[in-house]
C-alpha positions in Angstrom: -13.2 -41.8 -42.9 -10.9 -40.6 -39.8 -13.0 -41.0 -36.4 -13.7 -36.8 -35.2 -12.6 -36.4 -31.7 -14.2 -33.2 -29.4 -10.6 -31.9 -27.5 -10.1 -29.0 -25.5 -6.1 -28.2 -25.2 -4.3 -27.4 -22.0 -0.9 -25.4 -23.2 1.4 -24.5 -20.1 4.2 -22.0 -20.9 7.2 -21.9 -18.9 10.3 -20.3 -18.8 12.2 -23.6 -20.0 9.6 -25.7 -21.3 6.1 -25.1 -23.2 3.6 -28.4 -22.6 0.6 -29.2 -24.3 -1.7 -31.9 -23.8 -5.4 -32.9 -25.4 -8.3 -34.0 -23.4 -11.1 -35.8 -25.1 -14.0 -35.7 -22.5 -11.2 -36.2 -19.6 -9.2 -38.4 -21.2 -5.5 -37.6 -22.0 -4.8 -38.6 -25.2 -1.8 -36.8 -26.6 1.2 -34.5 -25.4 3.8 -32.8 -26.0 7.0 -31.0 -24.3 8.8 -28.5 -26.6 11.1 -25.4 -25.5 9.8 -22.1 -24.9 10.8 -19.4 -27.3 11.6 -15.8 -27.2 8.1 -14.6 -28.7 6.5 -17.1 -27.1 4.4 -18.1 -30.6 6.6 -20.8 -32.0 6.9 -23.2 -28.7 3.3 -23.2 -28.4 2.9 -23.7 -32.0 5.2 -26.3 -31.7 4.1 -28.2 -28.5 0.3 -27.8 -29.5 0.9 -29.4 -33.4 3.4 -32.2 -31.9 -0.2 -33.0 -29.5 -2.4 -32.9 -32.7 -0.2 -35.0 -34.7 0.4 -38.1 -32.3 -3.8 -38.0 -32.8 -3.9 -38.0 -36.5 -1.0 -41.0 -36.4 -3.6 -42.5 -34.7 -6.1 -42.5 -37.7 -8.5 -39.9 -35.7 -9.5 -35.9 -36.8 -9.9 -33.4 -34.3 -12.2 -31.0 -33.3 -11.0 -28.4 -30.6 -13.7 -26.8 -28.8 -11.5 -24.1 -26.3 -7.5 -23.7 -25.6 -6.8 -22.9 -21.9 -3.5 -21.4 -20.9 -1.6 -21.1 -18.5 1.6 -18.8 -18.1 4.6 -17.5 -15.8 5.0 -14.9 -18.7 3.7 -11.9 -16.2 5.1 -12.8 -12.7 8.6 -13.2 -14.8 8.4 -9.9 -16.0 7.7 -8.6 -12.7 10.5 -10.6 -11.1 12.9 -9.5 -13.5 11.8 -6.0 -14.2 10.9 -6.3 -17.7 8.4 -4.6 -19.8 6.4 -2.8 -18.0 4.4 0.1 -17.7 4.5 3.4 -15.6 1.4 3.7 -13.6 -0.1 7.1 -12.0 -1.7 6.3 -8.2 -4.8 8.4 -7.7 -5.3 7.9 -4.0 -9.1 9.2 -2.4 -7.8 9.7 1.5 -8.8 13.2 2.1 -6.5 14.4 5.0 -5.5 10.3 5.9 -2.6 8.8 5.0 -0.2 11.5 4.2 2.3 9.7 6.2 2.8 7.3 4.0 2.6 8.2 0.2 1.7 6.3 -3.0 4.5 4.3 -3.6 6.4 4.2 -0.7 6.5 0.3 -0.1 7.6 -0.2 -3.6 11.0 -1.8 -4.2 13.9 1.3 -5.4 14.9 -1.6 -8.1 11.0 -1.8 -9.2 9.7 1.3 -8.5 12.1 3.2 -11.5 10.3 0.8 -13.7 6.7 1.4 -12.9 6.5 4.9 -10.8 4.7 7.5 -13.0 3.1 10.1 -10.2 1.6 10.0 -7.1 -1.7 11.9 -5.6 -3.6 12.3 -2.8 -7.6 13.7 -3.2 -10.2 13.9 -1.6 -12.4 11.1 -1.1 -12.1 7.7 1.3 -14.1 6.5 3.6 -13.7 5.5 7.2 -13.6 1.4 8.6 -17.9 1.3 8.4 -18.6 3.4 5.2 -18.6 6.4 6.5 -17.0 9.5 3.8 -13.6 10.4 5.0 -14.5 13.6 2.8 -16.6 14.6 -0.1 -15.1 13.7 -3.4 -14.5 16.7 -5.5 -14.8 15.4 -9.6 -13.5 18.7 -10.4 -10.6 18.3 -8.1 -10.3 14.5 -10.0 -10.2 16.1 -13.5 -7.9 18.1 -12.9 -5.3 15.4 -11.4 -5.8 13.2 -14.5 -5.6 16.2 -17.0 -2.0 16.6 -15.5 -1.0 12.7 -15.5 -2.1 12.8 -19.0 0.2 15.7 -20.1 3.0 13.7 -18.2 2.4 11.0 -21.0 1.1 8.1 -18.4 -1.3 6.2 -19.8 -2.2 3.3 -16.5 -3.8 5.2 -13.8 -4.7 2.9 -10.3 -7.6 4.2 -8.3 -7.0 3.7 -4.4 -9.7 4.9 -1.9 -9.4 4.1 1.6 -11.1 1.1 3.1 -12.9 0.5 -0.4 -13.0 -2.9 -0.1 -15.9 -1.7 2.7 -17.4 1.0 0.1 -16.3 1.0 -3.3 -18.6 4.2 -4.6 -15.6 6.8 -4.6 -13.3 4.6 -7.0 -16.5 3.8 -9.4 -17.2 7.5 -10.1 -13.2 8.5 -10.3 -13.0 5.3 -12.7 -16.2 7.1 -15.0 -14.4 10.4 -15.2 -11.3 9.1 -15.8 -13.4 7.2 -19.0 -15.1 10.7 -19.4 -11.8 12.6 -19.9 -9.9 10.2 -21.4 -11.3 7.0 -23.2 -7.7 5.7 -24.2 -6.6 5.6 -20.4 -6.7 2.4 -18.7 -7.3 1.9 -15.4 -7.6 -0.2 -12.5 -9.8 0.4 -9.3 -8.4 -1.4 -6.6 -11.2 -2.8 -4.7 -11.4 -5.3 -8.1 -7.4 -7.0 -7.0 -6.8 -6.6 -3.7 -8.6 -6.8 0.0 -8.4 -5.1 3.4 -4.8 -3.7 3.7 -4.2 0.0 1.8 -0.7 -0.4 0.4 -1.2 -4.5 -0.3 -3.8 -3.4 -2.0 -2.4 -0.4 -4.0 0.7 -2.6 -4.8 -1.7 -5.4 -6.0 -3.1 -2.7 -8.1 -0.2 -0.9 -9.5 1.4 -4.3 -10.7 -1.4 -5.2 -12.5 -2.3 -2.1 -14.4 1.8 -1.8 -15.2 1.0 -5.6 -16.8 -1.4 -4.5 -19.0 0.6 -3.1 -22.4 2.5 -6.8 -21.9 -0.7 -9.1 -21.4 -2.2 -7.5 -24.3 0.9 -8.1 -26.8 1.2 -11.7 -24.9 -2.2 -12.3 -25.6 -1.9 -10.9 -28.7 1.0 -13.7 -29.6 -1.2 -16.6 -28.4 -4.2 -15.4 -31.2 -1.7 -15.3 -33.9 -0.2 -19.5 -32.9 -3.9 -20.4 -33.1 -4.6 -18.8 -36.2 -2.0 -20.3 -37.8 -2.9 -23.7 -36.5 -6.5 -23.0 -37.5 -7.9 -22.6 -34.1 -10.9 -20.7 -34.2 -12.2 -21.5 -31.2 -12.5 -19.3 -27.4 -9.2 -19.3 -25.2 -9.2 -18.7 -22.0 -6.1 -18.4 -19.0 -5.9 -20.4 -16.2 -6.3 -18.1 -12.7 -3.9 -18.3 -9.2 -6.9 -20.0 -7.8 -7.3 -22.9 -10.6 -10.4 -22.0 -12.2 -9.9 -19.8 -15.9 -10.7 -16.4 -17.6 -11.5 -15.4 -20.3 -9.0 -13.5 -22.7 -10.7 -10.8 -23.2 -11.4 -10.0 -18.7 -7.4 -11.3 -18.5 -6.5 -8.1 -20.4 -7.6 -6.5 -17.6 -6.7 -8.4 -14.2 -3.1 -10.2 -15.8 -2.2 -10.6 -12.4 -5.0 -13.0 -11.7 -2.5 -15.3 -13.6 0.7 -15.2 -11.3 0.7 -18.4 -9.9 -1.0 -20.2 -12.5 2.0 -22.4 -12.9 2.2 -24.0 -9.9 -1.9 -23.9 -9.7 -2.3 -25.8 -12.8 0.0 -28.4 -11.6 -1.8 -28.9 -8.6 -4.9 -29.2 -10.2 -3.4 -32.0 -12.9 -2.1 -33.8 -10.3 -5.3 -33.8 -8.4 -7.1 -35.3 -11.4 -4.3 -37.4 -12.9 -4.1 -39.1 -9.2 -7.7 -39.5 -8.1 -6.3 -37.6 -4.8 -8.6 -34.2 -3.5 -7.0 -33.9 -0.4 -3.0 -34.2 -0.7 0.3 -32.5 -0.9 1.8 -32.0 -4.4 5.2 -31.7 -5.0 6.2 -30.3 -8.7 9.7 -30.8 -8.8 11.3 -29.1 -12.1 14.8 -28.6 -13.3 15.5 -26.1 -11.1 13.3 -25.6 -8.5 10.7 -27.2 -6.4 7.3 -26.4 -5.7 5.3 -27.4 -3.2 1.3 -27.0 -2.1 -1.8 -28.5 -0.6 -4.6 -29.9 -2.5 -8.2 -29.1 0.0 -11.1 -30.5 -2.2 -9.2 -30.9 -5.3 -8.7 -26.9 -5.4 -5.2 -25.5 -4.1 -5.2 -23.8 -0.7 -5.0 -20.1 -1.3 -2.5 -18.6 1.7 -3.8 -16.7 4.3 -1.2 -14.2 4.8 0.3 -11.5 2.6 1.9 -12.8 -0.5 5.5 -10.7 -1.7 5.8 -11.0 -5.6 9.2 -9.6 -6.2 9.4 -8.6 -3.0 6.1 -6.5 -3.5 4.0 -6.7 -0.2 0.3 -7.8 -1.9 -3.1 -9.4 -1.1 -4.9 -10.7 -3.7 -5.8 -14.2 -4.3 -2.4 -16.5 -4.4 -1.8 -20.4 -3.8 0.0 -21.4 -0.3 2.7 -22.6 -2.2 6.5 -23.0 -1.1 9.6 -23.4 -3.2 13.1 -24.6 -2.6 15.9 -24.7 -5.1 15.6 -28.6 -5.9 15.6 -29.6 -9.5 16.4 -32.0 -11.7 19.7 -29.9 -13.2 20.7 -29.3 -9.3 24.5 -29.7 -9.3 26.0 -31.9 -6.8 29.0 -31.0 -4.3 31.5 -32.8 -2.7 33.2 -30.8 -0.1 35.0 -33.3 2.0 32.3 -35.4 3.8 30.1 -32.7 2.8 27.7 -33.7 -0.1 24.8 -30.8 -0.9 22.6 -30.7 -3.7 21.9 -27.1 -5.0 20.7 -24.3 -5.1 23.4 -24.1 -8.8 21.2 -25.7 -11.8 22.6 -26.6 -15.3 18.9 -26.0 -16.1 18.6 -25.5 -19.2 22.0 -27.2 -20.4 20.8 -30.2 -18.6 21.1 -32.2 -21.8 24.5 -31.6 -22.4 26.0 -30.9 -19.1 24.8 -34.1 -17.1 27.1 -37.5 -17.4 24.2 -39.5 -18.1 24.6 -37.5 -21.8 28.1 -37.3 -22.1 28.3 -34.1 -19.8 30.8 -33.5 -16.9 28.9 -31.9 -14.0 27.2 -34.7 -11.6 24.0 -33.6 -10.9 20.7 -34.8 -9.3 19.2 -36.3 -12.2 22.6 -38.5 -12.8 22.3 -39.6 -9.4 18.3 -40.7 -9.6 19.6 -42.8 -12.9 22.5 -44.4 -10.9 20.5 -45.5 -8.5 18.2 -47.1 -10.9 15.2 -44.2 -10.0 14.6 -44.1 -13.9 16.4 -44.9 -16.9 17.6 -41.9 -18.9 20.7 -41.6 -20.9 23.7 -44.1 -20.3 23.8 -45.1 -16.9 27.2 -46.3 -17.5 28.9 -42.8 -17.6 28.1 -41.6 -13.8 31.3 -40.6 -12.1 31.3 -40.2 -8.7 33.1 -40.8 -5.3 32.4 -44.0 -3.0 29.4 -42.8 -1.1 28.2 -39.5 -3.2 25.5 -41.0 -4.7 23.8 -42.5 -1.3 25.0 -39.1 0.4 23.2 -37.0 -2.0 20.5 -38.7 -2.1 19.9 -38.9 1.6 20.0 -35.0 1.3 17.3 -34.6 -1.7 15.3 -36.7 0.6 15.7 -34.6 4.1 15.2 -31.4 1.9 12.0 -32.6 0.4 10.7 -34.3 3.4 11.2 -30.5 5.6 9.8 -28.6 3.0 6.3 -31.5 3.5 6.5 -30.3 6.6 6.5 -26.7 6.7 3.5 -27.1 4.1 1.1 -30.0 6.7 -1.4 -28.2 8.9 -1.6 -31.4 10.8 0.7 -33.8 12.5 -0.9 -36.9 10.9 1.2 -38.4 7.5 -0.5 -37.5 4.4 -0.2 -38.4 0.5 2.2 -36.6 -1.7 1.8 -36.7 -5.4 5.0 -36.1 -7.3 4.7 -34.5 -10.4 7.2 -32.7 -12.5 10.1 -33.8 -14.8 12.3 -33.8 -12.1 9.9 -35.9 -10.2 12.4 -38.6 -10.6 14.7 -37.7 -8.1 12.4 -39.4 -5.5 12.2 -43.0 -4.2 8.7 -43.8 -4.2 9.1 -46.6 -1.9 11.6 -44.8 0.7 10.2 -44.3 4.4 9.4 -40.4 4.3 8.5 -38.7 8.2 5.0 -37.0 7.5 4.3 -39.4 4.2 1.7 -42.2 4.2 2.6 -42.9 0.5 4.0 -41.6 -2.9 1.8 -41.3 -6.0 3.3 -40.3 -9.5 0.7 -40.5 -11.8 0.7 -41.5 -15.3 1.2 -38.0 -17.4 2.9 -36.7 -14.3 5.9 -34.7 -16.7 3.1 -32.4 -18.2 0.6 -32.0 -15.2 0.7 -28.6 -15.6 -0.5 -28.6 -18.6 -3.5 -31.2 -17.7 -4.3 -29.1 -15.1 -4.6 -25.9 -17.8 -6.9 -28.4 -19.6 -9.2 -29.6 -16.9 -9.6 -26.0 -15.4 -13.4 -24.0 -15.5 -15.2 -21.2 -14.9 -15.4 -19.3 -11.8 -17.2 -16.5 -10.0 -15.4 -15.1 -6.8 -16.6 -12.3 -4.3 -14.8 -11.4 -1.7 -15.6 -8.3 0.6 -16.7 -6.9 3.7 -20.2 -5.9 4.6 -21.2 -3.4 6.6 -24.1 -4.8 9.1 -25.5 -1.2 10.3 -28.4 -1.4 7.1 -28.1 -5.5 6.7 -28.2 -8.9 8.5 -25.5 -11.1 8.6 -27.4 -13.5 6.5 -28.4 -10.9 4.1 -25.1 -10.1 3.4 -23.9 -13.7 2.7 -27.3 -14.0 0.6 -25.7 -11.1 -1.9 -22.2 -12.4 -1.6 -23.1 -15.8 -2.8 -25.5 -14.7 -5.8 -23.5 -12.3 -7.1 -20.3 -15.1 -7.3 -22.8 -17.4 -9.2 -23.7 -13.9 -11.3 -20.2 -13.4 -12.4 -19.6 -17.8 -13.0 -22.6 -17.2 -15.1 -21.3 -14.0 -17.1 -17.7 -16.1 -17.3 -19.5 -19.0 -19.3 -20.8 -21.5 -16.6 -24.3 -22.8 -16.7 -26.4 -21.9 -13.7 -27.4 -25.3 -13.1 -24.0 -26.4 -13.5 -22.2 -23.9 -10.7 -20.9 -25.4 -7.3 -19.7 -23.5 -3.8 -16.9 -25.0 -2.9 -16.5 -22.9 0.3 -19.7 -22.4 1.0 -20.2 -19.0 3.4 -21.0 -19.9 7.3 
């Protein structure tokens, strides 16, 4: 009788490729790479049965106890301006703010995909709580009555400094129910912080995310019917912890950077490093971010997600155009790498496969980096292949840089396919050594795997009717209140930023 095995399954979906790996306690003990389709069903059905079969080749049955994914699916659609929905901004600013509307700091290019209507009401309150002006619910049922009969169906609530005093948005958000049960909507206290139109944006992306995370979501149920999968699912969060599917349907663009997140976090793990830079070099682009505890530091300054000014929780990440499928150019002297990718084509394109264009992957094989394909067949000048890779190494050594907070040299764990392009031996400025873990080609996805529960609060008290100590009290019990709703075990729940 086949030995039963307890897995949970880490499933990263990319735009290229779709990884899945199993984790028996935390033990990697199967993966799989597969392309990522169209309706986004058959690669992980594909990548998550190749996993589960290398384990029944090996004479053992499993027993899957949760699926946690991770996807660029959203921020994609975003950045190219695909399937998504118009939103109506109900903005509670009483006489403030007229000068600069709803929507105004929304791209022309993305603002005819999402722009439904834009109001101001009455409502808002000042810097410390106090009303702006009276809310006026008759006022409010008006507004929506007339966004309904426009045919918008995502409504963003926006109150000025509600991220101070959120009452205003919570009783717009139960009319709105009241009125209309089969209107969704977002408050914006729940995305985004102190900042009106970062936080409006934040807002409007993800209520115009919605319609596409539910038939996204939707796609991921139906691959683990079919494989028999009746277990939870969650999707892995910017910040590296997960949600569950059913509170994703609702904050999708909690998920933006869970790409580069997850690959953090797997390379954390896979390296036995908490404290690090991790570089995730693909086949086109590079990624780059700091590891502070294990956990990826979140950035500390507006992020722009297709070129949408925002401030809700992101990764301090960086990105260059670096990538295995980077094609190499010889202009004279002049040898670059990049920013043109085969990508995709790789396979068929490079001359270590029969291909004609010299890229950066044939030029980690020729100098012996890794062996992939036929060696044999790289063609290139006297002096390309030292000169090109003397510039992968300057541009990955300035973009450790930029990312270093301090001027000591610090470990970098390379992780990605394209991870190969680097020497792990060559003298680096800023580098005290190069780690590429076993796994390292589907960290991503061991990262998706390894990921749990978490309960966040961030907000700004008002200390007129509380101490300081009071308020830090509520912030940190009602984190572990919302780890605790999310699935964690009270005993079980860490702070790892503790308030000061």
């Amino acid at each position: 009788m086949a030995k039963l095995l307890q897995v949970v399954i880490g499933v990263d979906v990319g735009g290229t490729n779709t990884d899945a790996v199993l984790l028996a306690g935390r033990k990697v003990i199967a993966s799989a790479k597969r392309m990522t389709t169209v309706d986004v069903t058959e690669g992980v059905l594909s990548a998550i049965s190749a996993a589960i079969e290398q384990v029944h080749a090996k004479g053992y049955e499993v027993e899957v106890q949760q699926v946690n994914v991770g996807t660029t699916h959203f921020i994609n659609a975003v950045l190219e301006k695909k399937n998504l929905a118009r939103v109506s901004i109900l903005r509670l600013c009483g006489a403030a703010s007229r000068a600069f509307p709803p929507f105004c700091d929304m791209p022309p290019d993305l603002l005819k995909h999402v722009f439904g209507s834009g109001h101001f009401l009455s409502g808002g309150n000042q810097f410390d709580g106090r009303e702006i002006s009276a809310l006026c619910p008759d006022e409010v049922r008006r507004c929506i009555r007339d966004v309904y009969a426009k045919g918008v169906r995502n409504v963003v609530v926006a109150g000025i400094f509600s991220s101070v005093i959120q009452d205003h948005e919570n009783k717009v958000c139960e009319i709105i129910y009241a009125e209309y049960p089969d209107i969704s909507f977002t408050a914006s206290h729940v995305i985004g912080q102190i900042g009106m139109l970062e936080r409006e944006n934040a807002a409007v992306l993800n209520e115009s995310l919605k319609p596409l995370c539910r038939k996204t979501l939707a796609a991921f149920r139906i691959a683990f019917d079919k494989l028999g999968l009746l277990c939870p699912f969650y999707l892995t969060q910017n910040d590296g912890t997960l949600i569950g599917s059913e509170t994703a349907l609702q904050y999708p663009v909690h998920t933006f950077a869970s790409g580069a997140t997850n690959s953090m976090r797997g390379a954390a793990y896979l390296s036995g490093l908490l404290n690090a830079v991790v570089c995730d070099i693909g086949g086109t682009s590079t990624d780059i971010g700091a590891l502070v505890s294990g956990f990826p530091r979140e950035s500390s300054t507006h992020i722009k997600v297709g070129e949408v000014r925002t401030n809700f929780r992101m990764p301090d990440v960086m990105s260059i155009a670096l990538g295995g499928g980077s094609i190499v150019n010889c202009t004279g002297k002049t040898v670059t790498v990049g920013p043109l990718s085969v990508s995709y084509r790789l396979p068929v394109e490079a001359q270590v496969f029969g291909g004609s264009t010299l890229t950066a992957t044939d030029v980690a094989v020729a100098a012996g980096f890794y062996e992939l394909g036929d060696r044999s067949k790289v063609k290139a000048a006297e002096g390309v292949i030292d000169a090109a890779l003397e510039e992968i190494h300057a541009m990955i050594e300035a973009l450790i840089d930029k990312m270093k907070l301090s001027a000591g040299d610090i470990p970098v764990v390379l992780v990605g396919g394209g991870s190969i392009l680097i020497d792990q031996n060559r003298s680096v400025k800023g580098v005290s050594y190069f780690v590429r873990p076993q796994h390292f080609d589907v960290a991503n996805a061991v990262g998706a795997a390894l990921s749990q529960v978490s309960g966040t609060v961030d907000l700004v008290a008002s200390l007129v009717e509380t101490s300081r100590s009071a308020a830090l009290e509520s912030a940190r019990q009602q984190a572990v209140r919302l780890a605790v709703e999310a699935g964690a075990t009270p005993e079980s729940v860490q702070h790892l930023f503790p308030c000061r």
